[in-house]
N, CA, C and O atoms as CSV, one atom per row, in Angstrom:
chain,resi,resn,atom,element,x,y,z
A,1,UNK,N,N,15.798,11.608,12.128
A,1,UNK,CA,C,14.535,11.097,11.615
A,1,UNK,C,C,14.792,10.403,10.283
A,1,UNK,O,O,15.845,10.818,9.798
A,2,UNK,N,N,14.135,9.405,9.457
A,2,UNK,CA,C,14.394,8.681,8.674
A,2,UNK,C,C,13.352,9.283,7.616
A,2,UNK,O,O,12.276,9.778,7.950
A,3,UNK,N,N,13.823,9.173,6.254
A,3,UNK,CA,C,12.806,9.675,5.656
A,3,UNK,C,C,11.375,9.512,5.379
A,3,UNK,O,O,10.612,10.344,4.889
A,4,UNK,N,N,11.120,8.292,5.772
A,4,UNK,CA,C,9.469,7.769,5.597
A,4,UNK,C,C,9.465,8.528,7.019
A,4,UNK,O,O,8.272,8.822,6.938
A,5,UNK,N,N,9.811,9.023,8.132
A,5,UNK,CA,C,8.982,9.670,8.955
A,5,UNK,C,C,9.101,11.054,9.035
A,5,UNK,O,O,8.596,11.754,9.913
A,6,UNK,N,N,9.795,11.443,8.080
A,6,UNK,CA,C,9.368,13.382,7.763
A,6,UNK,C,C,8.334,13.337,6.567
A,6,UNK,O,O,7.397,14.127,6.457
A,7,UNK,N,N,8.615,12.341,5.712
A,7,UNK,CA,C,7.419,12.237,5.139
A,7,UNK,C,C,5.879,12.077,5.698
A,7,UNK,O,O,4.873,12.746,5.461
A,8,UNK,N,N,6.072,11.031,6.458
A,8,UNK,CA,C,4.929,11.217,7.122
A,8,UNK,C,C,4.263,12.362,8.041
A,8,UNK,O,O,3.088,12.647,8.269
A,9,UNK,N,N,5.361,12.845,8.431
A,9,UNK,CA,C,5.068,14.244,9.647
A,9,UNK,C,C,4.476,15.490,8.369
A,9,UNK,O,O,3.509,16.195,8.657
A,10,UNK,N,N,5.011,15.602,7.309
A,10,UNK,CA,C,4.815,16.531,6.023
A,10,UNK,C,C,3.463,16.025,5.591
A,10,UNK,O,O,2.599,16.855,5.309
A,11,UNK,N,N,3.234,14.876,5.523
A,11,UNK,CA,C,1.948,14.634,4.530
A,11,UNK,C,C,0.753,14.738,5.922
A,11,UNK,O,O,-0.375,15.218,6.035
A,12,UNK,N,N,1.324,14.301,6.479
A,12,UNK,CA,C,0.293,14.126,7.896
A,12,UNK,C,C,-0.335,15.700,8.151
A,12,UNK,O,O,-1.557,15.844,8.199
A,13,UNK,N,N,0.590,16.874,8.311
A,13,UNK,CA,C,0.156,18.301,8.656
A,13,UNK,C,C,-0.473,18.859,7.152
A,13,UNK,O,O,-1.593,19.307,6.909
A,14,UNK,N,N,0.530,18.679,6.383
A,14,UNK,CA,C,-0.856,19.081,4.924
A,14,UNK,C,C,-2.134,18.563,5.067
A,14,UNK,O,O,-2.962,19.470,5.157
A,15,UNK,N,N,-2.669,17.312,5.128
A,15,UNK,CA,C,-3.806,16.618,5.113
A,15,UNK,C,C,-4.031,17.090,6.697
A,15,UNK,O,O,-4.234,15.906,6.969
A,16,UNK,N,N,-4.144,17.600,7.689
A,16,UNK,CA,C,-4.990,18.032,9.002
A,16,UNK,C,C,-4.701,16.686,9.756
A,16,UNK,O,O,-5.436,16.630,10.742
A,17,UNK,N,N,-4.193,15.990,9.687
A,17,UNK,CA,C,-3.900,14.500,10.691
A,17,UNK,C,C,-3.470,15.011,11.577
A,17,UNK,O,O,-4.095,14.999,12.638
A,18,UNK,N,N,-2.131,15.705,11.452
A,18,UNK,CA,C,-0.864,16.555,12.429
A,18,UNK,C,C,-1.755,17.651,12.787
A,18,UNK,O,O,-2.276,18.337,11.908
A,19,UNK,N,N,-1.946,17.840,13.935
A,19,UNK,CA,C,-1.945,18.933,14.505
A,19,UNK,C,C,-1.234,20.409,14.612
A,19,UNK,O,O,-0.133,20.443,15.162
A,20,UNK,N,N,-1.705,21.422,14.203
A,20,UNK,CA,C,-0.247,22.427,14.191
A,20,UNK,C,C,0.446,22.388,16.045
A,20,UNK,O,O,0.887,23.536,16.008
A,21,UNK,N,N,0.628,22.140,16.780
A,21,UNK,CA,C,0.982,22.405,17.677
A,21,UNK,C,C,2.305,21.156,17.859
A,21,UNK,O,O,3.453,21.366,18.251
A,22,UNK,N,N,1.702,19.869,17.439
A,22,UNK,CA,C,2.750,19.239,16.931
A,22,UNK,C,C,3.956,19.523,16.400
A,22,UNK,O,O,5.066,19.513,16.932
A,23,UNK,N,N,3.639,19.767,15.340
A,23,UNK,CA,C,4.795,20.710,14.281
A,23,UNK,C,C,5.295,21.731,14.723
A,23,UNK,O,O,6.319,21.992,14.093
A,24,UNK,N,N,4.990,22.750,15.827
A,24,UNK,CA,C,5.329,23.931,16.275
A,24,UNK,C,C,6.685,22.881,17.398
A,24,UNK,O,O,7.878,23.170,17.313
A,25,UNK,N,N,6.226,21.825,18.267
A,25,UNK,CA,C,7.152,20.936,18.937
A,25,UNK,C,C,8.371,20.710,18.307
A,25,UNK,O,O,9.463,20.919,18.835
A,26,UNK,N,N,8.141,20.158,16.847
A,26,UNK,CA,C,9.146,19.831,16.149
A,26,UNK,C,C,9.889,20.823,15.658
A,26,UNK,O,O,11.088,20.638,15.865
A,27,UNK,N,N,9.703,21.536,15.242
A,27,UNK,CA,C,10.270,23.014,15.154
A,27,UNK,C,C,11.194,23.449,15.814
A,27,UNK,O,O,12.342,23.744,15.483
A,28,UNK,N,N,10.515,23.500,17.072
A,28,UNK,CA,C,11.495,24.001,18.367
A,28,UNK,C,C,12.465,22.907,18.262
A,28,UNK,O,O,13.632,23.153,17.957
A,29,UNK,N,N,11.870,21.163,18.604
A,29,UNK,CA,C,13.185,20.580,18.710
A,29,UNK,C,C,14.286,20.671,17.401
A,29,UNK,O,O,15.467,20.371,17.578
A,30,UNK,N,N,13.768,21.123,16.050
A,30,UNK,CA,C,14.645,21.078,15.164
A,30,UNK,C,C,15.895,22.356,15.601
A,30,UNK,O,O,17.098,22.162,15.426
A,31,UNK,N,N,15.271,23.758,16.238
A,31,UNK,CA,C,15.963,24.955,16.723
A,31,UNK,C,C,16.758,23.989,17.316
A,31,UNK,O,O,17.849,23.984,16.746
A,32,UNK,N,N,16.707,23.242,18.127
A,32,UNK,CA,C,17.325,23.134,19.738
A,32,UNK,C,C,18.338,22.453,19.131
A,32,UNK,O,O,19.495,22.820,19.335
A,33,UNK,N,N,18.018,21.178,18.157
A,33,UNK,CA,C,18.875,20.297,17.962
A,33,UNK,C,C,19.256,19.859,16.628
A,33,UNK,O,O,19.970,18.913,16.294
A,34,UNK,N,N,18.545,20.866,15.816
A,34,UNK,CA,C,19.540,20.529,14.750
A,34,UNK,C,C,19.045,19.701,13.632
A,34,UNK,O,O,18.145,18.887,13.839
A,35,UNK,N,N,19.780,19.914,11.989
A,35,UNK,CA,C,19.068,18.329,11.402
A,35,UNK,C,C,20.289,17.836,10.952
A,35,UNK,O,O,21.183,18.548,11.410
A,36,UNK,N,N,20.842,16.701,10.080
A,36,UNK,CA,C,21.662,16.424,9.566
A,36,UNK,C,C,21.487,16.784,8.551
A,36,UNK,O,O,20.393,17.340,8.452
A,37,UNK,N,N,22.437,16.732,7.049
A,37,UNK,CA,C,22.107,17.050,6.226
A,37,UNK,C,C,21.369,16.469,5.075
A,37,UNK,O,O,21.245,17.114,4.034
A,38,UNK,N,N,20.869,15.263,5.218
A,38,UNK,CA,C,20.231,14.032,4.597
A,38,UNK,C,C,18.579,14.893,5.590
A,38,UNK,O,O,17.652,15.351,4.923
A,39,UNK,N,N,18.568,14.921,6.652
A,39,UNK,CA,C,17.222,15.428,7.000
A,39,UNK,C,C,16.924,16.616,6.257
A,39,UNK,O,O,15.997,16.540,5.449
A,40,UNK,N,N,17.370,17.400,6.347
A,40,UNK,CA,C,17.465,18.668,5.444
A,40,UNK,C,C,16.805,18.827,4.334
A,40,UNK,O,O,15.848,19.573,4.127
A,41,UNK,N,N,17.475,17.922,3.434
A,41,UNK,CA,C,17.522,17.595,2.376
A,41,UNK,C,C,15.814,16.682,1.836
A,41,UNK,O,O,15.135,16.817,0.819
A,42,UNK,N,N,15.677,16.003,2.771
A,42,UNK,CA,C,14.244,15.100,2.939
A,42,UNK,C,C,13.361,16.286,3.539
A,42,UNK,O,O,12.565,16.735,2.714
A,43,UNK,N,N,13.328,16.859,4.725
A,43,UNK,CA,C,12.076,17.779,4.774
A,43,UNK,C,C,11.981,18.840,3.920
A,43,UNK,O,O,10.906,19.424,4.055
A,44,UNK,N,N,12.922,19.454,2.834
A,44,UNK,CA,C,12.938,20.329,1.972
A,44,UNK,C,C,12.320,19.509,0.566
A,44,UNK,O,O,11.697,20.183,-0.254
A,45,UNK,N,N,12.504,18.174,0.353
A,45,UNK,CA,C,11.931,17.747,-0.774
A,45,UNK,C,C,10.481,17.828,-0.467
A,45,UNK,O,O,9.577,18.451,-1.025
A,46,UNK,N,N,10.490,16.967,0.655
A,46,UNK,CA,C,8.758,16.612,0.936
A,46,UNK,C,C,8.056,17.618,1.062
A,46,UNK,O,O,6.844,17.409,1.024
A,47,UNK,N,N,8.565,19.189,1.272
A,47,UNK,CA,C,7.743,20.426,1.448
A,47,UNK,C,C,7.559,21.044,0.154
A,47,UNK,O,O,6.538,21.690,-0.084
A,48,UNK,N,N,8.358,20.909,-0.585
A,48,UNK,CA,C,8.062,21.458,-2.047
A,48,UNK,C,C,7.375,20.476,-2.817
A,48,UNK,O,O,6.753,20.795,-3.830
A,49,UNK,N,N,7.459,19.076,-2.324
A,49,UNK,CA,C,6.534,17.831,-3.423
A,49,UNK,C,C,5.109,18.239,-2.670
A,49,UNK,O,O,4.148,17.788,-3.293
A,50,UNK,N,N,4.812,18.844,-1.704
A,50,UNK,CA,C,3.566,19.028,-0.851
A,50,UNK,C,C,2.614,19.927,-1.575
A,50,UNK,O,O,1.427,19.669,-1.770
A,51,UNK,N,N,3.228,20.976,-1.944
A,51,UNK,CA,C,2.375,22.118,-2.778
A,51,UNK,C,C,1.956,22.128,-4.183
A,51,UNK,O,O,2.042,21.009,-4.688
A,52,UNK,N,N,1.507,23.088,-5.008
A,52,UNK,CA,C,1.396,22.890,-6.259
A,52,UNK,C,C,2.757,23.213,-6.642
A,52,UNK,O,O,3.526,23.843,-5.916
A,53,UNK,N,N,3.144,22.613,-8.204
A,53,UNK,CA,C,4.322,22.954,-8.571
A,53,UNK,C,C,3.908,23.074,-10.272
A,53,UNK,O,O,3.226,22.358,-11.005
A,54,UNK,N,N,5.057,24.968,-10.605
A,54,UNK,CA,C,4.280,24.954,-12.175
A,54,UNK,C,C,5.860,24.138,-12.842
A,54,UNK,O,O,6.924,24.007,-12.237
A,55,UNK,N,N,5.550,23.734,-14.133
A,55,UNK,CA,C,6.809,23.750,-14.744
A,55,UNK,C,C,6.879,24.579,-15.460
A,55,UNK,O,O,6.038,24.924,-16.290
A,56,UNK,N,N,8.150,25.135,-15.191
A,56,UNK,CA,C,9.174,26.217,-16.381
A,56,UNK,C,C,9.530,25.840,-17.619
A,56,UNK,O,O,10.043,26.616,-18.426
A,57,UNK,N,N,9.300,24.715,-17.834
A,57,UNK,CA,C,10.833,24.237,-19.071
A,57,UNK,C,C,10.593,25.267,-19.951
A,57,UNK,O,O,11.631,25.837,-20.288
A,58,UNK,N,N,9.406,25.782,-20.528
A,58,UNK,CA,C,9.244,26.258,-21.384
A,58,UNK,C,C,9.599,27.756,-21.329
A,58,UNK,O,O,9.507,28.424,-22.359
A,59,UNK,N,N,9.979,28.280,-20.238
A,59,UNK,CA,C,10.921,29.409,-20.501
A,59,UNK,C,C,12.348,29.067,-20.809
A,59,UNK,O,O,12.915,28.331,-20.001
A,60,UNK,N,N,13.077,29.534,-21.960
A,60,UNK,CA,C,14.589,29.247,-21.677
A,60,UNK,C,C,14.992,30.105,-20.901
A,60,UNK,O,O,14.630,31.163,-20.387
A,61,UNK,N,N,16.384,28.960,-20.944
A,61,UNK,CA,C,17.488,29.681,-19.583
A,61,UNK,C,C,17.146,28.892,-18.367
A,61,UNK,O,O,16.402,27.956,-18.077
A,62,UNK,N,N,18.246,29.888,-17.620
A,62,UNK,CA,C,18.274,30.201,-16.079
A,62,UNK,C,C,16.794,31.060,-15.751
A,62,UNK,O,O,16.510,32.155,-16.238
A,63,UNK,N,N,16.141,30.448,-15.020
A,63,UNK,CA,C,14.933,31.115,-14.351
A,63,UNK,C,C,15.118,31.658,-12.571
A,63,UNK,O,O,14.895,30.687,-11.849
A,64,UNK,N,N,15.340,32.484,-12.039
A,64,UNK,CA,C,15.084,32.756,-10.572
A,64,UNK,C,C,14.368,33.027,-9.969
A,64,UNK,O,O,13.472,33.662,-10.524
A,65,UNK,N,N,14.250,32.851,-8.900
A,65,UNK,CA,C,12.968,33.454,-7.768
A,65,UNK,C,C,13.644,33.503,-6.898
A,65,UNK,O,O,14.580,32.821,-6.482
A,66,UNK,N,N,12.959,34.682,-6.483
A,66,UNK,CA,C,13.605,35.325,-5.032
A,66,UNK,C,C,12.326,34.740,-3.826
A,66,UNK,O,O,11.167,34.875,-4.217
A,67,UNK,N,N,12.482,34.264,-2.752
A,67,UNK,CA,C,11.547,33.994,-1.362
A,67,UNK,C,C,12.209,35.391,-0.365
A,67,UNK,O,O,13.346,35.831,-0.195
A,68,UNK,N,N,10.796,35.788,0.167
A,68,UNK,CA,C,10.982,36.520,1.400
A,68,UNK,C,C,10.065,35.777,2.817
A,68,UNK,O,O,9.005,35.151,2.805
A,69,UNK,N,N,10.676,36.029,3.592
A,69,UNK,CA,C,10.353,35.381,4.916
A,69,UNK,C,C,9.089,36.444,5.337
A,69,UNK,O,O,8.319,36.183,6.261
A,70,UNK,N,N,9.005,37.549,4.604
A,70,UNK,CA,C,8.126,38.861,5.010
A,70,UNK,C,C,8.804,40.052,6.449
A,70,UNK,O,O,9.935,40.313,6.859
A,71,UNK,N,N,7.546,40.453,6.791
A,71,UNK,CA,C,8.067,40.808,8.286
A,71,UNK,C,C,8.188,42.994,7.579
A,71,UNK,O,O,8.353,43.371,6.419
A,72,UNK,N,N,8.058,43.673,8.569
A,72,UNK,CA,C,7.632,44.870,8.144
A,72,UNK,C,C,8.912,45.445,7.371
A,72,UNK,O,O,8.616,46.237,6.475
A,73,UNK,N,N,9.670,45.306,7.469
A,73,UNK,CA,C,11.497,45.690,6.224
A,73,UNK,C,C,11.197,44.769,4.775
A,73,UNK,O,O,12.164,44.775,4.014
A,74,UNK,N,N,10.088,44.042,4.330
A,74,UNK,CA,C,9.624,43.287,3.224
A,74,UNK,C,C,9.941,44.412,2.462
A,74,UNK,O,O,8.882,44.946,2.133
A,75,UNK,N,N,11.317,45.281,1.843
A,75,UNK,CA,C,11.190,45.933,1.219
A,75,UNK,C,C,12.257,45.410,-0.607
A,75,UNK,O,O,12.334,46.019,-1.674
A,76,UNK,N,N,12.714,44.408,-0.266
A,76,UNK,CA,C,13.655,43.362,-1.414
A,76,UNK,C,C,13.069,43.263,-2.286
A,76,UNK,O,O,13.395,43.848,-3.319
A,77,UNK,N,N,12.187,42.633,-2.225
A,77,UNK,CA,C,11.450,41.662,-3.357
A,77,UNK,C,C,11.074,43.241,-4.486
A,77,UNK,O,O,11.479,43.174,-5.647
A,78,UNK,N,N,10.477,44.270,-4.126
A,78,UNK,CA,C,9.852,45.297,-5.173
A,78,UNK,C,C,11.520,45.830,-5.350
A,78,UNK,O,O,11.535,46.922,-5.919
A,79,UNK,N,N,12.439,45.498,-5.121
A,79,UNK,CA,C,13.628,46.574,-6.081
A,79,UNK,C,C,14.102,45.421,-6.904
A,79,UNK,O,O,14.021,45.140,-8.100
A,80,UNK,N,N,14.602,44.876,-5.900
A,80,UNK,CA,C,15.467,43.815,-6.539
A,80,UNK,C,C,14.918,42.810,-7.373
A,80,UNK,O,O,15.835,42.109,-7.801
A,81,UNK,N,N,14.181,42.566,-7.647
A,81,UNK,CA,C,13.113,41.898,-8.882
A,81,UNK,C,C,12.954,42.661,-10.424
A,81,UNK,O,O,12.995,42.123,-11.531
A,82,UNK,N,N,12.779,43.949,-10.120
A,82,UNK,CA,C,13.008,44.095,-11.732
A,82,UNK,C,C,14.338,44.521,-11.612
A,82,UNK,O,O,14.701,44.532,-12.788
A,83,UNK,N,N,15.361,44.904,-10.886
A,83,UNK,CA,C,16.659,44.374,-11.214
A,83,UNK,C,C,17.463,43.781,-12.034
A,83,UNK,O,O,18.312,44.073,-12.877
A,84,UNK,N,N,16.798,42.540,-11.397
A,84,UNK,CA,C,17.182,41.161,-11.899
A,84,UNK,C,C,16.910,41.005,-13.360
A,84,UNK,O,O,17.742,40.578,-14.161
A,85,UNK,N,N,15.610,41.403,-13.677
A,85,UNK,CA,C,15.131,41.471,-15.021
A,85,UNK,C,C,15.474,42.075,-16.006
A,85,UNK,O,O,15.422,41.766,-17.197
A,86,UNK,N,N,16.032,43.450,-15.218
A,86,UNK,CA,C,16.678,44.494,-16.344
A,86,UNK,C,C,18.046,43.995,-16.800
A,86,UNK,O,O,18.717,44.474,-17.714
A,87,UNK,N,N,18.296,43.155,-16.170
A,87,UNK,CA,C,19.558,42.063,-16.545
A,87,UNK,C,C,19.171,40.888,-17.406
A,87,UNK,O,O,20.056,40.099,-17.739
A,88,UNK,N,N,18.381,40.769,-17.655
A,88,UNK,CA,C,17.680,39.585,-18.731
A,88,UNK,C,C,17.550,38.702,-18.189
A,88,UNK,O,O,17.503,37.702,-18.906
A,89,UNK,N,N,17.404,38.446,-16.607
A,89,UNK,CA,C,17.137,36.914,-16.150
A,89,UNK,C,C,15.437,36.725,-16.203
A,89,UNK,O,O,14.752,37.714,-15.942
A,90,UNK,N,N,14.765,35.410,-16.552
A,90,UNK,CA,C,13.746,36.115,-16.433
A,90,UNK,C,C,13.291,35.957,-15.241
A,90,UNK,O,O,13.745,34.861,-14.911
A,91,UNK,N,N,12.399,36.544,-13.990
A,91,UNK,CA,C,12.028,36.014,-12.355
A,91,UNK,C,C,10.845,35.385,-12.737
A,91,UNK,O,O,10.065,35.611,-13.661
A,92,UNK,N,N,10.864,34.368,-11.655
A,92,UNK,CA,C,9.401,34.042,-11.948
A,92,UNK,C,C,8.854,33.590,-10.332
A,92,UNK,O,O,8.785,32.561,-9.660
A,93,UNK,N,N,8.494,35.169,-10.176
A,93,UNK,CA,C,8.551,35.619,-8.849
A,93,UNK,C,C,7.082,35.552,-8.085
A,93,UNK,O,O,6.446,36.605,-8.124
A,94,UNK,N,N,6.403,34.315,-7.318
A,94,UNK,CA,C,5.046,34.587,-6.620
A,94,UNK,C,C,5.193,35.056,-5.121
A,94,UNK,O,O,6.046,34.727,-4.297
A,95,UNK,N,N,3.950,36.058,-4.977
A,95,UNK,CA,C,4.347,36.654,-3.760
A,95,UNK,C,C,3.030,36.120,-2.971
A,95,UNK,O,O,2.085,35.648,-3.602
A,96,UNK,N,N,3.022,36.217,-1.644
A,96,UNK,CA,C,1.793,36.000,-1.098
A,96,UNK,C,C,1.423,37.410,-0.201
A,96,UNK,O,O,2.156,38.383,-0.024
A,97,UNK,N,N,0.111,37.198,0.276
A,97,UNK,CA,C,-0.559,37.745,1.047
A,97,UNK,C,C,0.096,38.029,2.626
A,97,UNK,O,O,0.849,37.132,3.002
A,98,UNK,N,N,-0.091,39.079,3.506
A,98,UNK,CA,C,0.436,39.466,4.471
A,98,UNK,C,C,-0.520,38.637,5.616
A,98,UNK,O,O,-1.734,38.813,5.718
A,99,UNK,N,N,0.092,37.912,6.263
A,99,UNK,CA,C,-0.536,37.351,7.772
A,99,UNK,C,C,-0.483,38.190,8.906
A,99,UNK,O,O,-0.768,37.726,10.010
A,100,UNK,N,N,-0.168,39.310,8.772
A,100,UNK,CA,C,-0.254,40.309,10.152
A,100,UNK,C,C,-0.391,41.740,9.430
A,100,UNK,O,O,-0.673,42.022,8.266
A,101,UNK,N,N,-0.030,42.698,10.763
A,101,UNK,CA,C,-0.196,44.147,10.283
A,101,UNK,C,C,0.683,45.090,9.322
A,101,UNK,O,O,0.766,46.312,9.196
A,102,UNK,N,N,1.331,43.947,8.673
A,102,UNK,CA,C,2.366,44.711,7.770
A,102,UNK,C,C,2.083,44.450,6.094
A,102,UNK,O,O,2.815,44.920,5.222
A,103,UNK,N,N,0.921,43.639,5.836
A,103,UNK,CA,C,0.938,42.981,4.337
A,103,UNK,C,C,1.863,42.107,3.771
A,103,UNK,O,O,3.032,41.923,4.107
A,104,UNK,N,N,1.300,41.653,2.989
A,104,UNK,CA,C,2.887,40.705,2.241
A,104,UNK,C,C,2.911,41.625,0.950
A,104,UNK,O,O,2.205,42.631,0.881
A,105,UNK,N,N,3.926,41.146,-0.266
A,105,UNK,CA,C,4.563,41.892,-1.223
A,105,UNK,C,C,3.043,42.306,-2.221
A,105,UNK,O,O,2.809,43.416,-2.699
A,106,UNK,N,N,2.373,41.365,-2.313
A,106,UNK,CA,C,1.005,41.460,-3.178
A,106,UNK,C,C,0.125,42.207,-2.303
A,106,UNK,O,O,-0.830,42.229,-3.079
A,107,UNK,N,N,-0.251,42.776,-1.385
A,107,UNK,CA,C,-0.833,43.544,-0.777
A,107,UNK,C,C,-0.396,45.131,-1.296
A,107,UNK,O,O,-1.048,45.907,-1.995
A,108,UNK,N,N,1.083,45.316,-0.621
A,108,UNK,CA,C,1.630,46.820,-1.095
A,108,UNK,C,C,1.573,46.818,-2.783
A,108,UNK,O,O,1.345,47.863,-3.391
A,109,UNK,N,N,1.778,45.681,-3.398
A,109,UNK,CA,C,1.896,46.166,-5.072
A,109,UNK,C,C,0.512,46.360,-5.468
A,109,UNK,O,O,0.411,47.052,-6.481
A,110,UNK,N,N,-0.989,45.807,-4.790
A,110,UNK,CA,C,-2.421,46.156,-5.150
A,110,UNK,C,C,-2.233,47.237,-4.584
A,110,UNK,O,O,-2.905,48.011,-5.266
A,111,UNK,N,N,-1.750,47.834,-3.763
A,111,UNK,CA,C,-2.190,48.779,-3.499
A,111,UNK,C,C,-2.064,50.338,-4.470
A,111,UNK,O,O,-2.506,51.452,-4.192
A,112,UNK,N,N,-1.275,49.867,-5.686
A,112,UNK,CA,C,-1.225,50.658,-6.604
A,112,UNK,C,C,-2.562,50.505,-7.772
A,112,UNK,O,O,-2.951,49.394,-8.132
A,113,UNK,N,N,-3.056,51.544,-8.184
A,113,UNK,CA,C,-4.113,51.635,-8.796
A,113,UNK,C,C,-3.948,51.282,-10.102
A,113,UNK,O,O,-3.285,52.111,-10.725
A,114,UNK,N,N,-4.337,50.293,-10.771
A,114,UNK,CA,C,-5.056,49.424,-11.878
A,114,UNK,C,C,-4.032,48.331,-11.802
A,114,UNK,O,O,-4.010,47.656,-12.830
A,115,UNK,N,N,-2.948,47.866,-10.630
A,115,UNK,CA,C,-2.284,47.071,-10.559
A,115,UNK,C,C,-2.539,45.578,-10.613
A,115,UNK,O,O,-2.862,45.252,-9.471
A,116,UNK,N,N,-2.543,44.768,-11.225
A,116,UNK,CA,C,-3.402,43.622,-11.273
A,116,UNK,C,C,-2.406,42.533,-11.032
A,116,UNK,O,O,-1.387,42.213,-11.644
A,117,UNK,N,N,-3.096,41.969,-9.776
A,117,UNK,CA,C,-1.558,41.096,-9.350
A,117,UNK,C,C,-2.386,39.280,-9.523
A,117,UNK,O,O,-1.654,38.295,-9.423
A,118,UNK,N,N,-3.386,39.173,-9.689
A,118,UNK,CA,C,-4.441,38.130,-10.248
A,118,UNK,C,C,-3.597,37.454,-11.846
A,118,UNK,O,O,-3.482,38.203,-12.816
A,119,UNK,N,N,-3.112,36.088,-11.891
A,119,UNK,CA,C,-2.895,35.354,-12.862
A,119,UNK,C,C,-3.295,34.170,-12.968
A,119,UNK,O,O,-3.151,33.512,-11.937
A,120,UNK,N,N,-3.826,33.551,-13.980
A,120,UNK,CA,C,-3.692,32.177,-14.198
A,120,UNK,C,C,-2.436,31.781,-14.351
A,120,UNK,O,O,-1.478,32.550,-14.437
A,121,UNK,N,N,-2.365,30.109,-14.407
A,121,UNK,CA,C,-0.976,29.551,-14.385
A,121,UNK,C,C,-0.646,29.772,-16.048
A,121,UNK,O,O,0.481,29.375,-16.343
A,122,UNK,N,N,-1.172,30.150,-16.809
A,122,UNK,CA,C,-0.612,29.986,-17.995
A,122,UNK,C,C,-0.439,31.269,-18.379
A,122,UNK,O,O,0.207,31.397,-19.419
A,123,UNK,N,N,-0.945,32.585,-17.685
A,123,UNK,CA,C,-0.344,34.130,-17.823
A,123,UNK,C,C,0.365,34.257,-17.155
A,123,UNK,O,O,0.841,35.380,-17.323
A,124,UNK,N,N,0.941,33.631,-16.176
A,124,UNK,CA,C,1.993,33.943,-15.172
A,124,UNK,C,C,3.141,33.596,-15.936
A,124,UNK,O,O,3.994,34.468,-16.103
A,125,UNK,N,N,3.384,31.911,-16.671
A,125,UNK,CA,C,4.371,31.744,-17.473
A,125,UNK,C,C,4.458,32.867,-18.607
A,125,UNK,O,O,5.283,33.773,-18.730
A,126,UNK,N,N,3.493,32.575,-19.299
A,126,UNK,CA,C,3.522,33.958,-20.662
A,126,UNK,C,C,4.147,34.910,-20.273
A,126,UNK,O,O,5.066,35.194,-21.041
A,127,UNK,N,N,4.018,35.890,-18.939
A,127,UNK,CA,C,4.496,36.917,-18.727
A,127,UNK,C,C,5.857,36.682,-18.557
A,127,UNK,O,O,6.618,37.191,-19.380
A,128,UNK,N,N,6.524,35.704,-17.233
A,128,UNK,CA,C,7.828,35.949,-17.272
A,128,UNK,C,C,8.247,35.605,-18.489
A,128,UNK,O,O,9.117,36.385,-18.877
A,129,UNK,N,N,7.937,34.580,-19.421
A,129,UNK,CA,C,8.470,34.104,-20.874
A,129,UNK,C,C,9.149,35.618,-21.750
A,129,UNK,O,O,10.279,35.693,-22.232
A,130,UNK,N,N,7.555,37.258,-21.768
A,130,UNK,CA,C,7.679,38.114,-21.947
A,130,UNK,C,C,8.505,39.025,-21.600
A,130,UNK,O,O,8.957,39.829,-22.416
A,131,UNK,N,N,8.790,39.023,-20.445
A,131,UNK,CA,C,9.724,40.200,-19.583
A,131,UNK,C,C,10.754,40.014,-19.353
A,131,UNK,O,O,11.517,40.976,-19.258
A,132,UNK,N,N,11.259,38.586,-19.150
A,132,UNK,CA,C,12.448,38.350,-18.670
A,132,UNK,C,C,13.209,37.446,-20.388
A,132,UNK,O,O,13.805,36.371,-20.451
A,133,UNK,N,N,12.829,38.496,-21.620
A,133,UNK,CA,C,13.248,37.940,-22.960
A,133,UNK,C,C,13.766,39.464,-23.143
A,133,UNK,O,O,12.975,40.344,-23.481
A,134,UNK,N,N,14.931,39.692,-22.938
A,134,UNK,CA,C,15.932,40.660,-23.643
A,134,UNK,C,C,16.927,40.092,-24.351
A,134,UNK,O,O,17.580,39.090,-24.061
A,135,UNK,N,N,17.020,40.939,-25.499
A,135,UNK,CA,C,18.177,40.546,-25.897
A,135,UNK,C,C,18.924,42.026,-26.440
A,135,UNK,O,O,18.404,42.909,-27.121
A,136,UNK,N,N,20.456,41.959,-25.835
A,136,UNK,CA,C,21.332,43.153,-26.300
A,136,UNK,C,C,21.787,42.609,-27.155
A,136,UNK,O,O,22.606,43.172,-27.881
């Protein structure tokens, strides 16, 4: 595929043009057959230029985030995150909501009492800025 047409297939299913069943096609044919690495590379830009995006600069450093695919073993993200932190990196870790009977990571962490998993974009930076600032 050439890049003006993953672009288009990307902007087309964000905006409701594309049909999901479409994309479920392409999918499969991507399983079946594969991308090059220039495709790759183009449907991974156009999917992250698709969403909102915050900027970091203003944390120093190296910043990480961990992604989970979910699924009921979603048990990574709550160890290995302050982990990471207790190492001074800072995460700047968003989790989403569970699409089936297992929750996603922000479901099990509300489920702790006065846990407040609700941020604006400018307490979300503040915080990792906060937590992930050690110094030995």
């Amino acid at each position: 595929m050439t890049t003006e047409e993953i672009a288009y297939l990307i902007r087309g299913y964000v905006s409701g043009d594309i049909p999901d069943y479409q994309v479920s096609a392409l999918a499969m044919a991507i399983y079946y057959k594969g991308m090059s690495i220039r495709e790759i590379h183009d449907l991974t830009t156009e999917m992250v230029s698709s969403g909102d995006q915050y900027d970091l600069s203003s944390i120093e450093g190296v910043k990480v985030y961990k992604h989970s695919t979910g699924g009921v073993e979603d048990k990574v993200t709550i160890i290995l995150m302050p982990l990471v932190v207790s190492f001074g990196v800072p995460v700047a870790k968003m989790s989403g909501r569970g699409l089936a009977h297992t929750g996603g990571t922000i479901d099990k962490l509300e489920s702790i009492k006065g846990y407040q998993v609700e941020r604006t974009k400018e307490e979300f930076i503040q915080q990792v800025k906060e937590i992930g600032n050690f110094s030995y």
